[in-house]
C-alpha positions as CSV (number, residue, x, y, z in Angstrom):
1,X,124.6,56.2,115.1
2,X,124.7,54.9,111.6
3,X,122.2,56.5,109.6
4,X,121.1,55.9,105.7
5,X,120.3,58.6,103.1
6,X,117.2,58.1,100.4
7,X,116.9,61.0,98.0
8,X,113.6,61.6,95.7
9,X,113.5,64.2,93.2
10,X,110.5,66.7,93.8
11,X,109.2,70.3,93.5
12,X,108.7,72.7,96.2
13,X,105.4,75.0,95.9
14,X,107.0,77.4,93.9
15,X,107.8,74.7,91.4
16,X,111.4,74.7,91.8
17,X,113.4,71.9,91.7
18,X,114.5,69.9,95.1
19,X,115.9,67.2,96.1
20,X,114.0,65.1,99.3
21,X,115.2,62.7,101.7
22,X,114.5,60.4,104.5
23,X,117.3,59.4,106.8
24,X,117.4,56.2,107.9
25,X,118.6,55.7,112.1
26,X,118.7,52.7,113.9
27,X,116.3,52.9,116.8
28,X,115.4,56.6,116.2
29,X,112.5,58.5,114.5
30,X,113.0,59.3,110.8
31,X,114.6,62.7,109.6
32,X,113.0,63.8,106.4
33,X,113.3,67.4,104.4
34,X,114.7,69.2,100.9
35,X,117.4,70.4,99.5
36,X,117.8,73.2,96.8
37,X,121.5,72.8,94.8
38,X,122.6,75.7,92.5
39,X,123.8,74.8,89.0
40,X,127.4,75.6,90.5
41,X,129.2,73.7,92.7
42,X,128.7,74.3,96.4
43,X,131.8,72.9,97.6
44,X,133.0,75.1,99.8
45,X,129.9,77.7,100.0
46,X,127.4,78.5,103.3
47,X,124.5,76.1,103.7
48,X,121.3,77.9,104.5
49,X,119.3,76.3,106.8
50,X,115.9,77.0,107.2
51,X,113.2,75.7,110.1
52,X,109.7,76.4,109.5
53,X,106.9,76.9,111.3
54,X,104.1,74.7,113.6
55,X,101.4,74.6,111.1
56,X,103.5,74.4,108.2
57,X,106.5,71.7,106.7
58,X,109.6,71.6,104.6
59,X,107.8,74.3,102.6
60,X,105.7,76.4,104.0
61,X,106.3,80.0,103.4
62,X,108.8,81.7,102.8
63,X,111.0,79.1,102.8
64,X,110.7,78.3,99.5
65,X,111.0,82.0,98.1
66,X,114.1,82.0,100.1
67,X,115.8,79.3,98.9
68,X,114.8,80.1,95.2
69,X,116.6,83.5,95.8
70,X,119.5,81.6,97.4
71,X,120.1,79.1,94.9
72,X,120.0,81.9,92.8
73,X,122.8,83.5,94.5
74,X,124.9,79.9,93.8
75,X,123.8,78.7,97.5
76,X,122.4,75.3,98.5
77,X,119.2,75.6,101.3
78,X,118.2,72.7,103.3
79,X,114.9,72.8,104.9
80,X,114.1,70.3,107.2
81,X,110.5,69.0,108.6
82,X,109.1,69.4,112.4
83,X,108.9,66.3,114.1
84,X,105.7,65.7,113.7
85,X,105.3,67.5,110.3
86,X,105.2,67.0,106.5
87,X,106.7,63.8,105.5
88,X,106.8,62.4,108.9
89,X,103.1,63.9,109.8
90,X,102.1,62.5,113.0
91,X,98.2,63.2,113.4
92,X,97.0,66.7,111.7
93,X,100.9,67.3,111.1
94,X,100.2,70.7,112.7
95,X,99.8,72.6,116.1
96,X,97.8,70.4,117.4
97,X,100.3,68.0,117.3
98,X,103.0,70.0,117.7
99,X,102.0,71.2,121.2
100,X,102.1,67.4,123.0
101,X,105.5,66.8,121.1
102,X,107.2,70.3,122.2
103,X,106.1,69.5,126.0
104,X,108.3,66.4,125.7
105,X,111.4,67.1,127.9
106,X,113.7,65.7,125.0
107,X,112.1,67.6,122.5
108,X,114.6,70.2,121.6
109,X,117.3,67.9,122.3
110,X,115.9,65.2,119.5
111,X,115.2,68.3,116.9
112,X,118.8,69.0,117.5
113,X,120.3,65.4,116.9
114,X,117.8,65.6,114.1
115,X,119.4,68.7,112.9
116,X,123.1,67.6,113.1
117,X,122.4,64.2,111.6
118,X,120.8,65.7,108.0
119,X,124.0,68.5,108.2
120,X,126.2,65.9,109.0
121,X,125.1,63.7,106.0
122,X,124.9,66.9,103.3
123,X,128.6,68.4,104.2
124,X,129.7,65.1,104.1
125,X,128.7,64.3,100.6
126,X,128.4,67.9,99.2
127,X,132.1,69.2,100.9
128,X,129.7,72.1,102.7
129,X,132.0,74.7,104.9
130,X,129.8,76.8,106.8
131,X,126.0,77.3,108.2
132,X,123.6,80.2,108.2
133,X,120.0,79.7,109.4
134,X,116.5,81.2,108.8
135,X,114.0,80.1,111.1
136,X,110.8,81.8,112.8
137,X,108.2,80.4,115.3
138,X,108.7,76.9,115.6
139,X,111.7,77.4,113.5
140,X,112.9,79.6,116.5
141,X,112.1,77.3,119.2
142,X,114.3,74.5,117.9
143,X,116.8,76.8,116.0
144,X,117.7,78.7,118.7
145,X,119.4,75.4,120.6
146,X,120.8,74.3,116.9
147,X,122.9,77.6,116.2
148,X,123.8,77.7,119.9
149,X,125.4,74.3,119.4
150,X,127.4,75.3,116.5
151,X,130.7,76.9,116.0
152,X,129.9,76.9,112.1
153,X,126.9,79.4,112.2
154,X,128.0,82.6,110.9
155,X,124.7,84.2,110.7
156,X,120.7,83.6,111.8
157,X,117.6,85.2,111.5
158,X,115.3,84.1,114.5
159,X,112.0,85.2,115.9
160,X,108.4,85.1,116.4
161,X,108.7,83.5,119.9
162,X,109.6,84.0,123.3
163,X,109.7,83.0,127.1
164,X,106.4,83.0,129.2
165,X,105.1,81.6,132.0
166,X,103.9,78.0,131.8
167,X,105.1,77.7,128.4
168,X,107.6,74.6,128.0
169,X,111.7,75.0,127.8
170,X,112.1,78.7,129.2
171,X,115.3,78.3,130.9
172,X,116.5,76.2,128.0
173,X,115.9,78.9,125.4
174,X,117.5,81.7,127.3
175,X,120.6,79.7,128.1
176,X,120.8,78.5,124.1
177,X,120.3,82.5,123.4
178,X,123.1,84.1,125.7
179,X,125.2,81.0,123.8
180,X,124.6,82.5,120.3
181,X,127.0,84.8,119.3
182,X,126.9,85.1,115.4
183,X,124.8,88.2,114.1
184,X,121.3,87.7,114.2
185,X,117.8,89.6,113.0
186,X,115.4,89.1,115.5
187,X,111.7,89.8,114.3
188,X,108.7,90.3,116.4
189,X,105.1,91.1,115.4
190,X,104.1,93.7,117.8
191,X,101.0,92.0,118.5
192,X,101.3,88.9,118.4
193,X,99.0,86.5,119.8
194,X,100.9,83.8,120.6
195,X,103.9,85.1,122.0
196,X,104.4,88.4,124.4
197,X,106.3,91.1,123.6
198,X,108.2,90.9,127.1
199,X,108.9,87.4,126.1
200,X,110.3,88.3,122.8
201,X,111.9,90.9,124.5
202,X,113.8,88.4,126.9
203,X,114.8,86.2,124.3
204,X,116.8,89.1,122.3
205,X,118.4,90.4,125.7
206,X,119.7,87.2,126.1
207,X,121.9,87.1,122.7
208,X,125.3,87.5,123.5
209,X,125.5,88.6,119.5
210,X,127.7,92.0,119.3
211,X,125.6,92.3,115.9
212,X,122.2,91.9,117.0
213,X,119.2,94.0,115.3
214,X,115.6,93.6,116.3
215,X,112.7,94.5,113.8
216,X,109.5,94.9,115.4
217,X,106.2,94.7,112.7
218,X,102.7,95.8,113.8
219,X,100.2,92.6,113.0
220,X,99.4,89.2,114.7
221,X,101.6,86.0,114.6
222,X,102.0,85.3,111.2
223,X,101.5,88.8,109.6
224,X,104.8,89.4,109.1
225,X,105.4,92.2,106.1
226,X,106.5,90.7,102.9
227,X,109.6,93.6,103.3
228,X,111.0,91.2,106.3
229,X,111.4,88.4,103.6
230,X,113.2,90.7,102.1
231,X,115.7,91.7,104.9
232,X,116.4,88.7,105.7
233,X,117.6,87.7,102.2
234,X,119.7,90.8,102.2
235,X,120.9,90.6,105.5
236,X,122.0,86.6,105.6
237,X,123.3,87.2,101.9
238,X,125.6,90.2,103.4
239,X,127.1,88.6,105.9
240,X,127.7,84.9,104.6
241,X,129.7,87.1,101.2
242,X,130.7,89.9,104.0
243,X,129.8,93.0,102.4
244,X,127.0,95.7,103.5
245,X,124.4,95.8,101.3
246,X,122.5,99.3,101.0
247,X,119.1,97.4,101.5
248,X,120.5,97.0,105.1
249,X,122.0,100.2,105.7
250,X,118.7,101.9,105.3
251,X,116.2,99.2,106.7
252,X,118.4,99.5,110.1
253,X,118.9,103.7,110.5
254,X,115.4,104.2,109.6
């Protein structure tokens, strides 16, 4: 499907420079997001891609802490937003519209088109090689079919969601899962109100990942501890420049 590119300049809430667009598609909704480039080229260099969460967009936190410490490290982050979110807000732009869209039987299918299009369009014109992704909650739900359909993911953190009954796309989640087979850090906050710990639990069994680590926080939903942020810096940043950072080594044997 032929699709059309418009960039803006713009900051992120942390006032860092980014770079926004809106795709173009004939007879499909509009993809819109940022992207953070490193003084450096990026030719050649892992693409971090991050998904955020339900009530959040593009930028919601930590997405743009991450992706300042990434560009920082000489690698480009591209952040994409929900389908009903940030630049493309449909009613509050939040969960309450979130919920009606995610109960759509093509929802994570269209996320993931949405997904390949914008990665499509930035390797093409920035010569990217490879994929990591960052995304928890909502960032989850339609990440964990992305990096399943991907032989370019080297590395993911996930989490902050699971499988439960009458909650949409089960079956679809665990098969996507048991197709993921990059490492991955899976967090869960231990008591979460949104999502059960047996469903969290389910999800992680299902990774087929040799590497897979699961960090469980105490806390509701979005209390995740500010030392996960920093994990998951470490650990995407270890594996996408293959080293073993000591940061790891002692978050994991603790």
């Amino acid at each position: 499907m032929p699709a059309d590119i418009q960039w803006t300049d713009a900051k992120d809430t942390r006032d860092n420079a980014t770079k926004e667009f809106r795709i173009r598609r004939d007879g499909m909704r509009d993809i819109t997001g940022a992207l953070w480039l490193p003084d450096a080229p990026v030719e050649g260099k892992t693409l971090i891609c991050c998904g955020h969460g339900a009530s959040g967009n593009r930028y919601q936190a930590p997405i743009s802490d991450l992706a300042e410490r990434f560009v920082g490290a000489n690698l480009p982050v591209l952040s994409l937003d929900g389908p009903v979110h940030g630049l493309r807000q449909v009613g509050d732009g939040g969960r309450t519209a979130f919920f009606p869209e995610y109960q759509r039987d093509n929802s994570l299918i269209d996320m993931t088109d949405d997904w390949t299009c914008a990665i499509e369009q930035i390797q093409s014109e920035f010569a990217i090689a490879k994929l990591a992704y960052f995304g928890l909650s909502m960032g989850s739900l339609f990440g964990l079919p992305l990096v399943a359909s991907r032989g370019d993911v080297t590395v993911a953190v996930l989490g902050l969601m699971g499988v439960q009954q009458n909650f949409p796309h089960g079956e679809t989640l665990l098969k996507a899962a048991a197709d993921i087979k990059c490492p991955i850090l899976f967090l869960m906050q231990l008591e979460d109100e949104l999502f059960n710990r047996e469903g969290c639990l389910q999800i992680f069994d299902a990774f087929a990942s040799k590497d897979k680590r699961l960090h469980g926080n105490p806390g509701l939903h979005p209390e995740v501890p500010s030392e996960e942020i920093d994990c998951t810096f470490d650990f995407l940043l270890a594996h996408i420049n293959g080293t073993k950072t000591k940061s790891i080594v002692n978050i994991i044997s603790d």
